[in-house]
C-alpha positions as CSV (number, residue, x, y, z in Angstrom):
1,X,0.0,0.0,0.0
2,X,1.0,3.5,-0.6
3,X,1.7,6.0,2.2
4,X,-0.5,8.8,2.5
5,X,0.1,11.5,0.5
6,X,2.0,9.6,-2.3
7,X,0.7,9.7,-5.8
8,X,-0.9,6.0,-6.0
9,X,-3.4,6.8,-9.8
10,X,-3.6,8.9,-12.4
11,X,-6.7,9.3,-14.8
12,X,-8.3,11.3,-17.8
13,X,-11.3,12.7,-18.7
14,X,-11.5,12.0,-22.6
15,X,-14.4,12.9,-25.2
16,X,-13.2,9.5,-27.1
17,X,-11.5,7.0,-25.3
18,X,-11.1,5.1,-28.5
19,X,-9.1,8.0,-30.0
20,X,-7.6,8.0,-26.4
21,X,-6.3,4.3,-26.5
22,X,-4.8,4.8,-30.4
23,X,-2.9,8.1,-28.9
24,X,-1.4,6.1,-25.5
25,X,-0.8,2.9,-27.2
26,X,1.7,4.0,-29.5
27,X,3.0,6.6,-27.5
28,X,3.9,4.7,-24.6
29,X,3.0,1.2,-25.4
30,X,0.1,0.8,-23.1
31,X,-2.8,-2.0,-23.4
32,X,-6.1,-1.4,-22.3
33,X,-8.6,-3.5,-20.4
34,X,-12.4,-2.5,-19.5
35,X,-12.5,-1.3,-15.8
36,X,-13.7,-4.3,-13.5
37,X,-17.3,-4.0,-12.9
38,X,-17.7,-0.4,-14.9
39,X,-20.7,0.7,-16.8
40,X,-19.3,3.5,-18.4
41,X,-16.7,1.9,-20.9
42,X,-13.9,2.9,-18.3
43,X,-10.4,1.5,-19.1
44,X,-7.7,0.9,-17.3
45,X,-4.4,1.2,-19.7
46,X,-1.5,-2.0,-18.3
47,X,2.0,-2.8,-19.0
48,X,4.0,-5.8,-18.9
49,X,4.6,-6.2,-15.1
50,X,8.2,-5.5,-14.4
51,X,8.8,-8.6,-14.1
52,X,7.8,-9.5,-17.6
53,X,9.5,-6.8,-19.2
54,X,12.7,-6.4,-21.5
55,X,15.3,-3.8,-20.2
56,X,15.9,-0.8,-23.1
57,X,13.7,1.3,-25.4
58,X,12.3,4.7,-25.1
59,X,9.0,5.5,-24.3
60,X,8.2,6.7,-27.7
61,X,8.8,3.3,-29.4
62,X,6.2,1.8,-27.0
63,X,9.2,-0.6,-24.8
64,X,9.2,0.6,-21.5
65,X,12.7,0.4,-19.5
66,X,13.2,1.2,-16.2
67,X,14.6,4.3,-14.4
68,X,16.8,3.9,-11.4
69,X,13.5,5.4,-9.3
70,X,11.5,4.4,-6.6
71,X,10.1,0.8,-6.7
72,X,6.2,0.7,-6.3
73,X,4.8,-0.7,-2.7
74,X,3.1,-3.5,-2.8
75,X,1.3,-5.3,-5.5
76,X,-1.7,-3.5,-6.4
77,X,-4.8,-5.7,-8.1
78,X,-5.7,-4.7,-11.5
79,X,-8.0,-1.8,-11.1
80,X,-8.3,1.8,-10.6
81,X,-10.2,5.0,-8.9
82,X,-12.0,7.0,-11.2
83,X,-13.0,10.0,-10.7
84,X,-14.4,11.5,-13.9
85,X,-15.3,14.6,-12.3
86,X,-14.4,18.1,-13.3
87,X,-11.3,20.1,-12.7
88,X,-11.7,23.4,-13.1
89,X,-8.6,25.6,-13.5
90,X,-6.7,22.9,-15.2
91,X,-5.5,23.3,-19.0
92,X,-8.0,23.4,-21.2
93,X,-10.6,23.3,-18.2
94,X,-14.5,24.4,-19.2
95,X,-16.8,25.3,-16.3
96,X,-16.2,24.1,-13.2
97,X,-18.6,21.8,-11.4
98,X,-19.4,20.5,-8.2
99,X,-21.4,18.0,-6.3
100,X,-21.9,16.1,-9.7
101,X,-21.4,12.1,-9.3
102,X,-18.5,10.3,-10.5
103,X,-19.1,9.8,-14.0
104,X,-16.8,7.0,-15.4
105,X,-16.4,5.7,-11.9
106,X,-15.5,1.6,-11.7
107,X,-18.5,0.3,-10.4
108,X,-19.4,-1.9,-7.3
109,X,-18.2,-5.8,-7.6
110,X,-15.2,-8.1,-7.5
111,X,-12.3,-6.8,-10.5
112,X,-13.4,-9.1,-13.5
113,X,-10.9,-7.9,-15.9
114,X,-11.4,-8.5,-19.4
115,X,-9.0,-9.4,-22.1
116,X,-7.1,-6.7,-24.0
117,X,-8.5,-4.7,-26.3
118,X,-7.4,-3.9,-30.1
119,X,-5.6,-0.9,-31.2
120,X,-2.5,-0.8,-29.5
121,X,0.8,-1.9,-31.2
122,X,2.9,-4.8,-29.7
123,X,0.3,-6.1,-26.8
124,X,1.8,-8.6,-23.7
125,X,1.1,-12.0,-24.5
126,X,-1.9,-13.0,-22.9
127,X,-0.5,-15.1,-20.3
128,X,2.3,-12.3,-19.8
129,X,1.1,-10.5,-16.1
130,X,0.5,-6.7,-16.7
131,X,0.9,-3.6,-14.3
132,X,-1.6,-1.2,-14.2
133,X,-0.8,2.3,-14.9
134,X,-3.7,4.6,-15.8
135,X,-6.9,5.1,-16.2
136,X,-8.9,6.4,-19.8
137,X,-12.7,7.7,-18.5
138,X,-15.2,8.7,-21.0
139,X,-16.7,12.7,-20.1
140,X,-20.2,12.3,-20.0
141,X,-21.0,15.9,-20.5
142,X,-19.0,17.6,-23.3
143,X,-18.8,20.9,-20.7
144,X,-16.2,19.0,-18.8
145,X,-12.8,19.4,-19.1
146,X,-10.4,17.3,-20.8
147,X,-8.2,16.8,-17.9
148,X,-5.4,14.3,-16.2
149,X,-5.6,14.0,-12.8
150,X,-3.7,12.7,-9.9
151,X,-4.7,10.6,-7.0
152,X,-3.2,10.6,-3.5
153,X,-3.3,7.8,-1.1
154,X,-4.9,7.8,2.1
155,X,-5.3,5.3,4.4
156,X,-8.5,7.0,5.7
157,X,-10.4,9.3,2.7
158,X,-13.1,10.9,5.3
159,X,-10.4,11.8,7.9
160,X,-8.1,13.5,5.9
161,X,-11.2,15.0,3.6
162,X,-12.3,16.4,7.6
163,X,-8.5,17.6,7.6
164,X,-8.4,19.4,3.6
165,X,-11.5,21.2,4.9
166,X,-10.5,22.5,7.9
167,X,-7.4,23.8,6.1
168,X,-9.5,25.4,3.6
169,X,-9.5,23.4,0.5
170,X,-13.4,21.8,-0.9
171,X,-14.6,18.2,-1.7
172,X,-16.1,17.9,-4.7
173,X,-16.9,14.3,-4.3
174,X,-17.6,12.8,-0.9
175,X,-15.7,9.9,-0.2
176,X,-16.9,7.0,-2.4
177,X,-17.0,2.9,-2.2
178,X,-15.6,1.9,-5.9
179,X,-16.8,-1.6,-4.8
180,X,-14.5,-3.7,-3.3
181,X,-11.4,-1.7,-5.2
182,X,-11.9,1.1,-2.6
183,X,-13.0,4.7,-1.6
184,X,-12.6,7.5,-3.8
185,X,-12.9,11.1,-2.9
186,X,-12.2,14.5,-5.3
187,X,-11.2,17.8,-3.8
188,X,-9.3,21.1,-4.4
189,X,-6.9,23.3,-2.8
190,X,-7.8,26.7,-1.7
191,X,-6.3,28.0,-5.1
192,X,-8.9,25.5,-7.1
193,X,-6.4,22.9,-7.9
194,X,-8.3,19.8,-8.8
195,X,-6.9,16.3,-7.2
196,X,-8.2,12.7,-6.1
197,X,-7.7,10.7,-3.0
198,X,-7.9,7.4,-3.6
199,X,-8.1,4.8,0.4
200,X,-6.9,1.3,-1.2
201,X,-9.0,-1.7,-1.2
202,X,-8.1,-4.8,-3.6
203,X,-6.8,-2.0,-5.6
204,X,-3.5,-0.3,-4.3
205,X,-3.1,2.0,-7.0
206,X,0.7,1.8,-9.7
207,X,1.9,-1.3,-10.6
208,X,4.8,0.5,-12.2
209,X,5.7,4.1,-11.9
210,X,8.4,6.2,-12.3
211,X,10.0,4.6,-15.7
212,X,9.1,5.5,-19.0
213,X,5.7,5.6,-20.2
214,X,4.3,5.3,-16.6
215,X,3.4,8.4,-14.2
216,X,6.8,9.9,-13.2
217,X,6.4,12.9,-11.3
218,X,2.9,15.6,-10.3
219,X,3.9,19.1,-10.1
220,X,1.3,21.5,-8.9
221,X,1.8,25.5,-10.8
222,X,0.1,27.8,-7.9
223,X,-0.1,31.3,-7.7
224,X,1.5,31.0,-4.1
225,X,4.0,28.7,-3.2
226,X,4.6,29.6,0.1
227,X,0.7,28.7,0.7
228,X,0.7,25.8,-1.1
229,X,3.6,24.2,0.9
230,X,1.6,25.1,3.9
231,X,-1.8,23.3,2.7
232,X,-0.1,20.2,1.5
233,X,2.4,19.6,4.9
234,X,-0.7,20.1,6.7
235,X,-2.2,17.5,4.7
236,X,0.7,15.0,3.7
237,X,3.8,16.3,5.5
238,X,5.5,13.0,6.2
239,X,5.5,11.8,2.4
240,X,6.5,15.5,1.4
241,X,9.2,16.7,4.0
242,X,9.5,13.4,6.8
243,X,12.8,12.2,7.8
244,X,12.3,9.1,4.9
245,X,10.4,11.1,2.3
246,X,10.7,10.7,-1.5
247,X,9.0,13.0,-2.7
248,X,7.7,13.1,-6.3
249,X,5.1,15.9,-6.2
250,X,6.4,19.2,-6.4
251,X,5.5,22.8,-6.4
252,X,6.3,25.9,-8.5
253,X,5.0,29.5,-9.6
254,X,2.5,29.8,-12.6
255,X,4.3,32.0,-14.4
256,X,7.6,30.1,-14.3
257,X,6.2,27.8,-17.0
258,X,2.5,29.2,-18.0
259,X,0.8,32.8,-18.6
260,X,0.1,34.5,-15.3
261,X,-3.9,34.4,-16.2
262,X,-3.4,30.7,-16.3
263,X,-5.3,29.3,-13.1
264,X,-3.6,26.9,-10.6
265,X,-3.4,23.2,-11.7
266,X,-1.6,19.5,-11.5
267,X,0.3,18.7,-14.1
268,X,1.0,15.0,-13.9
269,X,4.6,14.2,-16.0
270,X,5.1,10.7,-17.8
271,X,8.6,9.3,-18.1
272,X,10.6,9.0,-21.1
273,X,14.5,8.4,-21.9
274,X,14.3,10.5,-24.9
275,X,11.8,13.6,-24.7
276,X,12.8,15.5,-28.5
277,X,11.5,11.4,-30.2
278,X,8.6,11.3,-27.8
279,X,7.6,15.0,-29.0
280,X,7.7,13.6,-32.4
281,X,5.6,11.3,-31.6
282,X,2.6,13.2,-30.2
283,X,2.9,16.2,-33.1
284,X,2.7,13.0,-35.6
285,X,-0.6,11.4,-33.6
286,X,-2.5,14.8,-33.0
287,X,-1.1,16.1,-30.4
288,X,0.9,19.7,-29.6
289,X,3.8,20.6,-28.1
290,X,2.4,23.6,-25.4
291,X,5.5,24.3,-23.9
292,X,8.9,22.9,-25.8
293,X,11.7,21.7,-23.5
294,X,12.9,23.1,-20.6
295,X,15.1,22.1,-17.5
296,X,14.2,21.7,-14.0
297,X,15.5,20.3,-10.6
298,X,14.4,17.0,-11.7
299,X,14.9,16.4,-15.0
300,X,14.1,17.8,-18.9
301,X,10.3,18.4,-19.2
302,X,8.5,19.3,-22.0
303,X,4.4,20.1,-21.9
304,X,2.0,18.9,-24.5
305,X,-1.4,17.9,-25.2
306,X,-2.8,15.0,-26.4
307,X,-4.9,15.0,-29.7
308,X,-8.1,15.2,-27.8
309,X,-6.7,18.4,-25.7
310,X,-5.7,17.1,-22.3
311,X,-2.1,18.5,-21.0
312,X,0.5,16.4,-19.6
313,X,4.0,16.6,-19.4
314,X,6.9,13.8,-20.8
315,X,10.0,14.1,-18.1
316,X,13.1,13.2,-19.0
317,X,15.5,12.9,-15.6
318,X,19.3,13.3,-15.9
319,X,21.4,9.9,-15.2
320,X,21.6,10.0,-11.3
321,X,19.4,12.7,-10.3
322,X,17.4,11.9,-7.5
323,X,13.6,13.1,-7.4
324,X,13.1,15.7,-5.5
325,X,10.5,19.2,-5.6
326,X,11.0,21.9,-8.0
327,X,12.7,25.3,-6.9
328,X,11.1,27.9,-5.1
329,X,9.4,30.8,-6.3
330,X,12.1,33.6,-7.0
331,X,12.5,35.3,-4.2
332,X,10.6,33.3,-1.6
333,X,12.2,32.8,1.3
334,X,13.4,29.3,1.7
335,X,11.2,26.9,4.0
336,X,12.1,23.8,5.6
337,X,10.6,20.7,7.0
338,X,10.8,22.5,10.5
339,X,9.0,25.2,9.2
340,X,6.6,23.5,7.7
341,X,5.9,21.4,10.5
342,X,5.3,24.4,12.8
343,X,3.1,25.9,10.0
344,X,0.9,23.1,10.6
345,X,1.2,22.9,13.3
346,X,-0.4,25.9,14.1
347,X,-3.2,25.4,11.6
348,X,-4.4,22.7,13.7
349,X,-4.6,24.8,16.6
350,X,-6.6,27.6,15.0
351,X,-9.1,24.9,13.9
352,X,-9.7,24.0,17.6
């Protein structure tokens, strides 16, 4: 299981999730499957576990091979949370909404998986095991935005929903049995950002993560950095800034990479070892490069969208870098893990 306050899921909200499987597939190599026990066409996109898979390739030829990164915890069922509700504020956001259910959601029962769809170049065998990754969900209203979103672990969602209240951030969905899979919950920060909490049940989230074409690293663009460190130690301070954290969620300024009018988002980053092929890749399936290559504390990144709209970024880490958050807004003053502590700290006594 994944500590709280790790990314454990990623999903999108996509107008065709047919389209959406062609454009994945070939860009990263990924299968698909229909959720377990969903209604809505949900799919759940699945790569050779690691165990079954071939060391060397880039992402962009659709052959994953592994970064030295973090190992995933545990060995999550085949399965996801979906949320499939809006995110306003995102890229390429509509209206927002609130209170809506969880279209796209897996729905109640034991995972029945089914065999792997067509359309995707080079499948696993069938008998080959496969890691989850991601999850595709259909938009049922064409107002919502076409969106990735990233899910944080809780062992608890309606404690720490009690907690992202308090600290003044808003649920959008109330915590939510996904069947057996587990309890999914969709909030924001008190800037708007859109994210998911996902409380494991069969389903633990990643089966592989931080290689290419899997998630790699969330960073969250905010208009105040300083506030945003505060509202996320409060909320997940021992997998951000403990003695043992790793993190790989990270915050920075808008307008270090965006427009300042662009409103505070996730952006969730996919690996790949070589980010100028991968880009060739997504102009020659649809997509767009939004904001060509630049560098960062933890690695090349590069921002695109896909051919239906929905931004994401392709991460390219330099051999031996660890992962760690992005830099500070220019001219903020420096905060540590003390601080931060204290900042909570003293949140928690205001609420009382």
């Amino acid at each position: 299981m994944y500590p709280e306050g790790v990314p454990c899921w990623i999903d999108v909200q996509l107008p065709d999730v047919e389209a959406g499987k062609r454009f994945y597939g070939e860009l990263f190599g990924w299968t698909f499957k229909v959720a377990p026990g969903d209604g809505a066409h949900e799919v759940w996109a699945y790569l050779p576990a690691a165990s079954a898979t071939p060391s060397g390739g880039p992402a962009s030829s659709g052959s994953p091979a592994s970064f030295d990164g973090p190992t995933p915890v545990g060995a999550p069922e085949p399965g996801a949370p979906g949320s499939g509700a809006p995110e306003p504020g995102a890229p390429g956001s509509g209206a927002p909404g609130s209170g809506a259910p969880e279209p796209g959601a897996p729905g109640s029962g034991a995972p029945e998986p089914g065999a792997p769809e067509p359309g995707t170049e080079g499948p696993a065998p069938s008998d080959a095991p496969l890691a989850p990754v991601a999850a595709l969900v259909p938009k049922p209203d064409g107002r919502m935005p076409t969106v990735w979103t990233p899910h944080f672990a809780t062992p608890d969602a309606v404690a720490l929903t009690a907690r992202l209240r308090a600290a003044g951030g808003q649920v959008i969905t109330t915590p939510t049995p996904v069947g057996d899979l587990g309890v999914a919950a969709l909030a924001t920060d008190p800037e708007g950002a859109v994210f998911g909490l996902w409380q494991a049940g069969t389903h633990q989230g990643f089966g592989r993560r931080h290689e290419p074409g899997t998630f790699a690293w969330a960073e969250l663009y905010t208009r105040d950095t300083k506030a945003a460190n505060t509202f996320y130690a409060h909320l997940f301070h021992d997998a951000l800034f403990g003695p043992d954290a790793d993190p790989d969620f990270g915050r920075a300024a808008v307008t270090e990479v965006f427009p300042a009018e662009m409103p505070p988002h996730f952006l969730v980053h996919f690996g790949t070892e070589d980010c100028e092929a991968a880009l060739g890749v997504v102009t020659r399936l649809g997509g767009r490069v939004q904001v060509p290559p630049f560098e960062t504390s933890y690695g090349n990144v590069a921002v695109v969208t896909d051919n239906q709209g929905a931004s994401f970024a392709l991460l390219q880490r330099r051999a031996g870098d660890d992962w760690r958050e992005a830099p500070q807004e220019e001219g903020q003053e420096e905060q540590i893990p003390d601080d931060l502590r204290l900042e909570g700290d003293e949140g928690r006594e205001d609420e009382g």
